[in-house]
C-alpha positions as CSV (number, residue, x, y, z in Angstrom):
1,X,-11.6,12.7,-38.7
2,X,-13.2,15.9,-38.5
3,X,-16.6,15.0,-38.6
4,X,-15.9,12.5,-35.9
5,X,-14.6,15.6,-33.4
6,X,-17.4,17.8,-34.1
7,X,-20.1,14.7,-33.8
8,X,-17.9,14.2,-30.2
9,X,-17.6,17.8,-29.6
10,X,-21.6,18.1,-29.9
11,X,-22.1,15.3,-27.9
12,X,-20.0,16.6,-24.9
13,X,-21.6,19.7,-25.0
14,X,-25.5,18.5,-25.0
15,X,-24.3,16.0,-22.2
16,X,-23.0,19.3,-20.5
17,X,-26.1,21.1,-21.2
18,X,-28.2,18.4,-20.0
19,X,-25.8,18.1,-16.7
20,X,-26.2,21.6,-15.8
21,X,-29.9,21.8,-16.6
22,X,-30.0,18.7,-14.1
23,X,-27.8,20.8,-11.3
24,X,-30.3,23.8,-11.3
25,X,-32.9,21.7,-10.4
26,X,-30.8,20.0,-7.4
27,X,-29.3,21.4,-3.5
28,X,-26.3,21.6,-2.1
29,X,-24.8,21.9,1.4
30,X,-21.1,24.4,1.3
31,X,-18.8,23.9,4.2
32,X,-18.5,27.9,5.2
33,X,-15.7,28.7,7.5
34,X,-15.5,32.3,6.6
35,X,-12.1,31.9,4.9
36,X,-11.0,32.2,1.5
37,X,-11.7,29.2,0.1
38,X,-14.9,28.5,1.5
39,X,-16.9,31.7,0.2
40,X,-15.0,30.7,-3.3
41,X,-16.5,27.5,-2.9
42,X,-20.5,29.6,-1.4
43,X,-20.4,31.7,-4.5
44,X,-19.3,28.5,-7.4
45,X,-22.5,26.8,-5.9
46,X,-25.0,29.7,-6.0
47,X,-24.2,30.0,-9.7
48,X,-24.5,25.7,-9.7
49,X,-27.3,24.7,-7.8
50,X,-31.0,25.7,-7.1
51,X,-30.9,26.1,-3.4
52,X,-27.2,26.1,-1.5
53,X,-26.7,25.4,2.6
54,X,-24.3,27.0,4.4
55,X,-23.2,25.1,7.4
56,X,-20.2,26.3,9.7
57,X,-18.9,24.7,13.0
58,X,-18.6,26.7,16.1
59,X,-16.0,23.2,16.9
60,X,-13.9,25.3,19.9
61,X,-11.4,27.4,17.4
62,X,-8.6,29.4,18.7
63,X,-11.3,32.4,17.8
64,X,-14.8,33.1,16.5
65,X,-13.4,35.3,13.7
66,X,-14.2,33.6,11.5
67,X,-17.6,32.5,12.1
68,X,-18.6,36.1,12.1
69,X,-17.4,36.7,9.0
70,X,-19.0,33.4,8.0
71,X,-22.8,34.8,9.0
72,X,-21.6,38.1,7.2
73,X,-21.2,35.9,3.9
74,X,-23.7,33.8,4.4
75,X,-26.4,36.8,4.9
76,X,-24.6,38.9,1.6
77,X,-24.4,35.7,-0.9
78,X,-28.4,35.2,0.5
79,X,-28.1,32.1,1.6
80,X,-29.6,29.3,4.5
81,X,-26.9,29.2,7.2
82,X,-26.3,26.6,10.0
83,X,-24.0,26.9,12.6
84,X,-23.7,23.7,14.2
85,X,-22.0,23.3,18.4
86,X,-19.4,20.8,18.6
87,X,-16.7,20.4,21.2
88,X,-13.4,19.3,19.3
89,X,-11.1,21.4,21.9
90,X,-11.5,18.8,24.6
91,X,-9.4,16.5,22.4
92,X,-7.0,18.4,22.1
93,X,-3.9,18.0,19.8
94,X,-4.0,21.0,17.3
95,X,-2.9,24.6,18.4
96,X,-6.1,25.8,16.8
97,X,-8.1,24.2,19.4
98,X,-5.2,23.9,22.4
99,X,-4.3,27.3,23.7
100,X,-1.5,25.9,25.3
101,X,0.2,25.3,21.8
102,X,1.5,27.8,20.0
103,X,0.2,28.2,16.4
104,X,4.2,28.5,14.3
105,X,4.7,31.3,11.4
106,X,3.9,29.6,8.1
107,X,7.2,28.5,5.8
108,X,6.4,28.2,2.4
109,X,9.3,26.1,1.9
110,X,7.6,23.2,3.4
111,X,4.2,23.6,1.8
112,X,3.9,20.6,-0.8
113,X,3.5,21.5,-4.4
114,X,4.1,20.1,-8.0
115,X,7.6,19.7,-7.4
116,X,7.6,18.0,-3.9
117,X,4.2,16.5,-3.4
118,X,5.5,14.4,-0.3
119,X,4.0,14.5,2.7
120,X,6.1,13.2,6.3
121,X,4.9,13.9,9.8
122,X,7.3,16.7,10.0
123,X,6.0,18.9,7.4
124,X,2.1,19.0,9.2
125,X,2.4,21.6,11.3
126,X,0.5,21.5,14.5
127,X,-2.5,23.6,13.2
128,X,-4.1,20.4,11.6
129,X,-7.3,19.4,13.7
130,X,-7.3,15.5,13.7
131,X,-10.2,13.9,11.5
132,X,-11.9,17.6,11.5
133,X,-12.6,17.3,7.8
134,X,-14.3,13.8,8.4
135,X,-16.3,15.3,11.3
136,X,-17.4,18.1,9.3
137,X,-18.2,16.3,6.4
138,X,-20.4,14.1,8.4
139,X,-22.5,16.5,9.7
140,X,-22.6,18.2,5.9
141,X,-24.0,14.8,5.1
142,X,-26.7,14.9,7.8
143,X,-27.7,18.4,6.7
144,X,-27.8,17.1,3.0
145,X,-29.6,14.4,4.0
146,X,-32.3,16.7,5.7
147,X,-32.5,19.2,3.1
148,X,-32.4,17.2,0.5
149,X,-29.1,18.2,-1.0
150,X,-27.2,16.0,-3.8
151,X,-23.8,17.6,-3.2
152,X,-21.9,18.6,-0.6
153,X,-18.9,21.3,-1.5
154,X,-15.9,21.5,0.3
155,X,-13.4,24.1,-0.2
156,X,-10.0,21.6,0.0
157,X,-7.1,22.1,-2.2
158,X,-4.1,20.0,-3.3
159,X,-2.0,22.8,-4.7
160,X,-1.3,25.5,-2.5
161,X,-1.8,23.8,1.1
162,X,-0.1,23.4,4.4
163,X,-0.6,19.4,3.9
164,X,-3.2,18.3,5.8
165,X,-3.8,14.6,4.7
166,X,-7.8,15.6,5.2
167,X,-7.4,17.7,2.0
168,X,-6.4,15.0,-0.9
169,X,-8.4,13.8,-3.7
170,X,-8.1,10.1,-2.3
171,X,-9.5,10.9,0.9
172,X,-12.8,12.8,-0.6
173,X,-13.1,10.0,-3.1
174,X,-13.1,7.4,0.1
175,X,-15.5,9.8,1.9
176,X,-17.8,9.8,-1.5
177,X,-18.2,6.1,-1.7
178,X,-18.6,6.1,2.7
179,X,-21.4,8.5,2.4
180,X,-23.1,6.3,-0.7
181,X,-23.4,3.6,1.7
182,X,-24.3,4.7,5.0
183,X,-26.9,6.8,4.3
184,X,-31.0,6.7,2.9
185,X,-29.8,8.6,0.2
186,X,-27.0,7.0,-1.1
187,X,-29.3,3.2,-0.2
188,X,-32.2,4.4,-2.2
189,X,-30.5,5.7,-5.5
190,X,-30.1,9.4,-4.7
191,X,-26.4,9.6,-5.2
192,X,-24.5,11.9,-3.0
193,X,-21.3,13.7,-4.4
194,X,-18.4,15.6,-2.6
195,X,-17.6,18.4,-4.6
196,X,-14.3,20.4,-4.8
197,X,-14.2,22.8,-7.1
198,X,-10.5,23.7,-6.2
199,X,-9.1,20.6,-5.6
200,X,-6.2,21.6,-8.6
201,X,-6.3,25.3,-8.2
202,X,-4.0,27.6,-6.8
203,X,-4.8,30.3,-4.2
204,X,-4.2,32.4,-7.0
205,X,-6.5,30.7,-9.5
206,X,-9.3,30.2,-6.5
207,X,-9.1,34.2,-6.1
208,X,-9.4,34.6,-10.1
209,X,-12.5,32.6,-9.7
210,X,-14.1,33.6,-6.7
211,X,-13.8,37.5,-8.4
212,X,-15.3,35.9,-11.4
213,X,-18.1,34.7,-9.2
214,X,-18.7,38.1,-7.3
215,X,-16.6,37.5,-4.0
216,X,-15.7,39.8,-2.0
217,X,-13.0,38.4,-0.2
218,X,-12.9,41.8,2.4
219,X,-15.4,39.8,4.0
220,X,-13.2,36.9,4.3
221,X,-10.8,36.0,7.8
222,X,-8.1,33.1,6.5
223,X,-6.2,33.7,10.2
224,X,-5.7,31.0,12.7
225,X,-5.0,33.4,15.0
226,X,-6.9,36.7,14.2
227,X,-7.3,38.9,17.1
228,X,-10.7,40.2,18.9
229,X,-11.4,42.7,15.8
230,X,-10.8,40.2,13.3
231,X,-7.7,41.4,12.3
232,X,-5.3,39.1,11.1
233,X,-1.5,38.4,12.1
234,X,-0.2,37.9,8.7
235,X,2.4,35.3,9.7
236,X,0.7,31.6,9.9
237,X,0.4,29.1,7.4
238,X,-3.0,30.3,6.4
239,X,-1.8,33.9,6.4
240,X,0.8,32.9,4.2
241,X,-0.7,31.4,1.5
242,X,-3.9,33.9,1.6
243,X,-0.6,36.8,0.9
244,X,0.7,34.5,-1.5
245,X,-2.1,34.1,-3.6
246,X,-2.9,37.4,-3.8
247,X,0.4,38.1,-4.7
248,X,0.8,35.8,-7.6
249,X,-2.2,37.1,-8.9
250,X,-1.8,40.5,-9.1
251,X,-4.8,41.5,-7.0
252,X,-4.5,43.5,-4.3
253,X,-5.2,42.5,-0.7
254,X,-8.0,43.0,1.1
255,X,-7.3,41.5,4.2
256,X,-7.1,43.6,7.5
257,X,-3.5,42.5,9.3
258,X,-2.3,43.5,12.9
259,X,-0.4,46.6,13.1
């Protein structure tokens, strides 16, 4: 029996060896809002792949906060950066785009986690931007496409979230297999794969990482509804879980808050 784990135990780890030897020589595209998650996500590719893209949306947010901070990243972690112009305001139905909607406080209470994973129409609160995650990952897959990219990275998580239904494994696993068969890539044998790295982390385990990795999440805006300096409320959903995490980790937080 014991020869038989160390023979499988060698094996897993030359098949990991070989894997990561085969990643250095590949690219990737990072969905970079400027947030938390996203430079997490930046910094795990760096140290992953040979070359990484950057790509943030300028999509019509509430405010351009964050896409500051995202070029700040972007030029730190020394990186290609795209911003890409598209107009999801004009449809309308998300307070983060509709400035006639007001973005609510964050409650924890309703966020779903391991002990009540389910998700009713209630509990998303307005802040969700229909299909943005399908829109972005769509132009991610263009810009893979272009730059020759094997992986795109997405900073979603499952654990601590507001419950977007654009965030689940199930849905990036649908995406995957869509972006396998719609594009040259994917038609010709150069697989494409959605990568989340903290798909089953906590905020708190995404910050251990990301200060594993170099981050310095100072840098970072989380706010929906930052002000003109880029400070942020400290009261929305995002707000929320950023304190949170910090919190439960036992690091203290960087972020700049509203008086």
């Amino acid at each position: 029996m014991t020869n038989v784990t160390s023979q499988s135990t060698s094996n897993n780890q030359a098949s990991d060896t070989d894997l990561n030897a085969l990643h250095k020589s590949q690219n990737a595209v990072v969905l970079l809002s400027g947030g938390l998650d996203s430079v997490t996500c930046l910094y795990w590719a760096k140290a992953r792949y040979a070359s990484v893209t950057a790509v943030s949306f300028n999509y019509g947010q509430r405010h351009n906060s964050e896409l500051v901070a995202a070029k700040t990243i972007a030029e730190t972690a020394a990186v290609n950066h795209r911003i890409i112009d598209i107009d999801i305001a004009q449809l309308g139905g998300s307070s983060l785009t509709d400035h006639s909607m007001m973005v609510p406080d964050g409650d924890a209470e309703k966020f779903p986690n391991k002990k009540r994973d389910e998700i009713d129409n209630d509990a998303i609160p307005n802040t969700y931007v229909p299909a943005r995650n399908t829109i972005f990952l769509s132009y991610a897959l263009a810009v893979a496409e272009v730059t020759d990219a094997n992986h795109i990275v997405i900073g979603v998580s499952s654990v601590d979230y507001s419950g977007y239904p654009d965030c689940r494994p199930e849905y990036i696993a649908a995406f995957e297999h869509m972006a396998n068969l719609a594009t040259k890539a994917g038609v010709t044998g150069h697989h494409l794969s959605i990568q989340t790295p903290l798909q089953q982390l906590s905020k708190a385990k995404t910050i251990e990482l990301g200060l594993s990795l170099g981050v310095d999440y100072g840098q970072t805006i989380s706010c929906y509804q930052a002000d003109a300096n880029g400070l942020a409320c400290g009261v929305c959903d995002s707000c929320t879980l950023r304190r949170q995490g910090f919190a439960q980790a036992g690091i203290a937080d960087p972020t700049h808050y509203q008086p």
